[in-house]
Structures are given as C-alpha cells and as structure tokens.
C-alpha positions, 0 to 999 in steps of 0.5 A: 670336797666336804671340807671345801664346802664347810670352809667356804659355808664359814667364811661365808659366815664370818663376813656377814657377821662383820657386815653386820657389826658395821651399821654405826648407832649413834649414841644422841640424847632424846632431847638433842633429837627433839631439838631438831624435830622442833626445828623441821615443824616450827612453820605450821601456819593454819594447820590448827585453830588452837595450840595442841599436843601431838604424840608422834612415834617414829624411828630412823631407818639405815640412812638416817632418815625418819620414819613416823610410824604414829601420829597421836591424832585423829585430825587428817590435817595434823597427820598429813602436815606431820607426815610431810614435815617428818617422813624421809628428812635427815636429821644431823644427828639422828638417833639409834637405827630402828629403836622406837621414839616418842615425844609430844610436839606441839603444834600452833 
C-alpha cells in the first residue's frame, strides 16, 4: 500500500511540474512594448494643462493582459486616465509574465 501511495505522491509531482513549464514567456523587447503602450494612451484630450512625464510600472498577468501596478503621479486624473487606458487590455505582443516594467509615458 506504501508503494501505491509513493507512485501516485510521484506522479502527482511530475505532472504539476509539467504544467508548470507550459506558461510561454515571450521573449519582446521593452521598446516593442512601449510602442504599444504609446498606442492605447495617445488620446488624452483635457487630462492635463501642460505635456508631463508619467513613470508607470506595470506588469502582465497569465493572459496577456496589464496590470498597472504604479503611476508615478499624484494627479487623481492622470492616475485614473492610466488605470483606465491600461488595466486589463491585451497587448499584441506582451511582455514576460509577472516580471516588472517601467517606462516614462508622456502625457499631453
């Protein structure tokens, strides 16, 4: 019966391991990335009185999508124009899954 469980209790293991080793990483430079990011806040009509640079962190989740996880601002309407442009939107070629990013994004 100890040998049964130990079989199973390995088994179990080597397919979560497998499992594992199927999320794909793309492998997209940061300034591909950037391009598109550009793409999705380029409309800010009346956010700001003047151009300013923004430093955004974010990262992608399983699916692809953006997670913004800091906007290097103190201004409630660039934060919230940022959120909304950025959160949950899929890009074409998104970036590493959970690794951190940061980039400047100006905003007009």
């Amino acid at each position: 019966m100890k040998k049964i469980k130990l079989l199973v209790l390995a088994l179990v293991l080597g397919t979560t391991s497998l499992f594992a080793n199927s999320i794909i990483n793309p492998d997209v430079s940061k300034e591909e990335i950037r391009k598109q990011i550009i793409e999705l806040v380029q409309d800010s009509n009346d956010i700001v009185s003047e151009p300013i640079d923004v430093k955004v962190t974010f990262t992608f989740n399983t699916k692809g999508e953006i997670v913004v996880l800091k906007v290097g601002s103190t201004d409630r309407k660039v934060l919230t124009f940022i959120r909304e442009k950025l959160n949950g939107k899929v890009l074409e070629n998104p970036g590493k899954v959970y690794k951190q990013y940061s980039m400047p994004i100006a905003i007009k």
